[in-house]
C-alpha positions as CSV (number, residue, x, y, z in Angstrom):
1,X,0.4,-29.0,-5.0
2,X,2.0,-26.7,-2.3
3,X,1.7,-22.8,-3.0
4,X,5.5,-22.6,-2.8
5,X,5.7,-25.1,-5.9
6,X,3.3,-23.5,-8.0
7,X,5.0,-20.3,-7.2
8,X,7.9,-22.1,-8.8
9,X,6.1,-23.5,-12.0
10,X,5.0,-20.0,-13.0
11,X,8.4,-18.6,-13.0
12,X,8.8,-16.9,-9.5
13,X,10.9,-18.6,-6.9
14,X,9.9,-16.9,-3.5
15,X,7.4,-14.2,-2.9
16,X,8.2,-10.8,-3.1
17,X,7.5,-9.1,0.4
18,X,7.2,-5.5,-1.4
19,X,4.3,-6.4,-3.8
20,X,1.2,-5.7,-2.4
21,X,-2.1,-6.7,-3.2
22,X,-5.3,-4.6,-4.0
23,X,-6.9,-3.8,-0.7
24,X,-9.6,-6.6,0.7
25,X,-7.3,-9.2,-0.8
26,X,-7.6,-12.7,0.4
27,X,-4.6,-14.0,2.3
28,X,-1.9,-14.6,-0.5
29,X,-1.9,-18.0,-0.4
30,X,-5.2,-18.0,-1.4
31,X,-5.2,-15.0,-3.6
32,X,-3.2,-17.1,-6.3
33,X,-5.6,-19.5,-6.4
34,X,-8.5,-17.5,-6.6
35,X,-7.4,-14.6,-8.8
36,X,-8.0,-15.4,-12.4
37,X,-5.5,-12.2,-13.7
38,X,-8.6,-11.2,-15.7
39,X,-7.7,-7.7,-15.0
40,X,-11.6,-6.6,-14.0
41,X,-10.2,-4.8,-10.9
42,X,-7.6,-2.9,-12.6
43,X,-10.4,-1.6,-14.9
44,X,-12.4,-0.4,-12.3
45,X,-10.0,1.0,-10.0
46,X,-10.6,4.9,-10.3
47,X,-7.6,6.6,-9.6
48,X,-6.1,3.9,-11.4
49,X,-3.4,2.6,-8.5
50,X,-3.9,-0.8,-9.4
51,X,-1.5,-2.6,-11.9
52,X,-0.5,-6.1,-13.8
53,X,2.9,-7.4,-12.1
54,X,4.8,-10.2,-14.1
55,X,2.9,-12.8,-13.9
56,X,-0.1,-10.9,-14.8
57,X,-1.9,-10.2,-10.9
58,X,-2.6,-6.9,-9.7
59,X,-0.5,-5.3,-7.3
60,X,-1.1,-1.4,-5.6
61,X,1.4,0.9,-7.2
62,X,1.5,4.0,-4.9
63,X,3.5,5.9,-7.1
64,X,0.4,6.7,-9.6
65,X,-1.8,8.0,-6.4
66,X,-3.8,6.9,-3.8
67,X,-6.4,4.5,-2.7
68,X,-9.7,6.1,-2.2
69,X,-11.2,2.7,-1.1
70,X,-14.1,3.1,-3.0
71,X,-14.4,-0.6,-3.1
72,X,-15.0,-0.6,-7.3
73,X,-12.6,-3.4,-7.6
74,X,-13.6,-5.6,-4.9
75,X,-16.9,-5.4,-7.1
76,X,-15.1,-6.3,-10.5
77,X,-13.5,-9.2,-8.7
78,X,-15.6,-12.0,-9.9
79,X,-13.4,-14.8,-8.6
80,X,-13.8,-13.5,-5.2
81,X,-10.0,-13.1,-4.5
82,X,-10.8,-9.2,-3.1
83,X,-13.7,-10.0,-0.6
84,X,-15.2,-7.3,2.0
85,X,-16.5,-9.7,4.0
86,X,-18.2,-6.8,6.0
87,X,-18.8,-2.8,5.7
88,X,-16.3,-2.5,8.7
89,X,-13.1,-4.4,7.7
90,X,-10.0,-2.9,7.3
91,X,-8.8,-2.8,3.6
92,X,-5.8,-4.2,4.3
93,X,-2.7,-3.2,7.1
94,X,-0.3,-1.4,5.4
95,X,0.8,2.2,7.0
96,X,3.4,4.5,6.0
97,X,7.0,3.9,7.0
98,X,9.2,7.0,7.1
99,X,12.7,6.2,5.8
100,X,16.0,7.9,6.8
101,X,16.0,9.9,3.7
102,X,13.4,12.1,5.1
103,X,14.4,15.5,4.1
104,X,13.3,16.4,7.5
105,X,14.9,14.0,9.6
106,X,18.0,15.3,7.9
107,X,17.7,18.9,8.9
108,X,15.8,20.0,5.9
109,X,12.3,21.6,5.9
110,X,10.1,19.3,4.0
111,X,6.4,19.0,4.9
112,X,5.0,17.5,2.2
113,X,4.0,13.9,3.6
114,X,2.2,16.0,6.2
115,X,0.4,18.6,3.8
116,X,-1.3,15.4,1.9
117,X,-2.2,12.9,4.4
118,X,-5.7,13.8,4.9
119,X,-6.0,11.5,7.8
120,X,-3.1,13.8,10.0
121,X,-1.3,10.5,10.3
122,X,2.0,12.8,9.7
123,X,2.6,15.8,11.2
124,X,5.0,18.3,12.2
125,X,5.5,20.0,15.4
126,X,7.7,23.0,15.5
127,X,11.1,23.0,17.2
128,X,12.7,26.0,18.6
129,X,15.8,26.7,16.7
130,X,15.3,23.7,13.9
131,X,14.0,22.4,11.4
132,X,10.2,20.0,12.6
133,X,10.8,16.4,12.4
134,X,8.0,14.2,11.4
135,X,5.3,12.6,13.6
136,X,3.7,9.6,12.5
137,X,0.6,8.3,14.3
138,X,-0.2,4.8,13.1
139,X,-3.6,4.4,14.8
140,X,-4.4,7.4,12.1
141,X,-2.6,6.0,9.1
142,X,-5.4,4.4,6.8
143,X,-2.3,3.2,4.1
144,X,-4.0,4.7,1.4
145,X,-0.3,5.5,0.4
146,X,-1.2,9.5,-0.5
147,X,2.2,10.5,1.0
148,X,4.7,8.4,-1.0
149,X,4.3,9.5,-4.2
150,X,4.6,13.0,-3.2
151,X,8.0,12.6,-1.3
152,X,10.6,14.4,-3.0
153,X,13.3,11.5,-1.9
154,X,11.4,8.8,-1.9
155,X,11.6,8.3,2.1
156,X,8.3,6.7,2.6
157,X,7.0,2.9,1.5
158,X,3.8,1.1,2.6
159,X,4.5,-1.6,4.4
160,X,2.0,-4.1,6.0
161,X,1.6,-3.4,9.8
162,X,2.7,-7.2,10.7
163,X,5.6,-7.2,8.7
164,X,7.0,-4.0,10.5
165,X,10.0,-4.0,13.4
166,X,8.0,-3.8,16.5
């Protein structure tokens, strides 16, 4: 039976392109295969970022915190549907997206984004005579999704990196 089918038989008609999996997911037409919705990774997920959507498989919500990428739930996962196939691979390729309801891109001083990411993925360089626009440097950006939560308007989703405008 075709992923798209069984999508349909358990009450969802097309993926959703903003749910994203735990980090070291399989690729998701595997993942719903493999992952039994026992819940084991959302148990061991420390700062607790990773939740049941309908349908019962875990999805990151950034708005709780951020990935530490401790690895604890690819260590729950019995069924293998979060693998680390090595020390070395990347979690996953989401990176921050910056929205046009940036406070800062609207003239506003707003550093916040910058002040958390502990990776300097976002900065701010001063302008003479106005107000520091973000810079976002995605070789930096990790996704561990530290700056959304934090943004006062809400300007800033993870998005994965092959999914993004080029």
């Amino acid at each position: 039976m075709s992923t798209s089918r069984r999508g349909f038989l358990r009450g969802r008609f097309r993926a959703d392109p903003d749910m994203l999996r735990p980090p070291w997911a399989v690729p998701e037409g595997v993942f719903e295969d493999v992952c039994t919705r026992c819940g084991d990774c959302l148990k061991a997920c420390p700062p607790a970022i990773l939740v049941a959507a309908p349908g019962g498989y875990p999805v990151v919500d950034f708005s709780r915190g951020e990935c530490s990428f401790c690895g604890d739930c690819v260590a729950a996962c019995k069924a293998e549907a979060l693998r680390r196939a090595d020390a070395a691979a990347a979690p996953w390729q989401l990176r921050a997206v910056i929205g046009d309801a940036c406070l800062a891109r609207r003239g506003v001083e707003c550093r916040v984004c910058g002040e958390v990411c502990g990776v300097a993925a976002i900065r701010f360089r001063p302008t003479l005579g106005g107000v520091a626009p973000p810079l976002f440097d995605a070789a930096r950006c990790t996704g561990c999704g530290g700056c959304q939560a934090p943004c006062p308007t809400g300007a800033i989703a993870m998005k994965n990196e092959v999914e993004m405008p080029a």
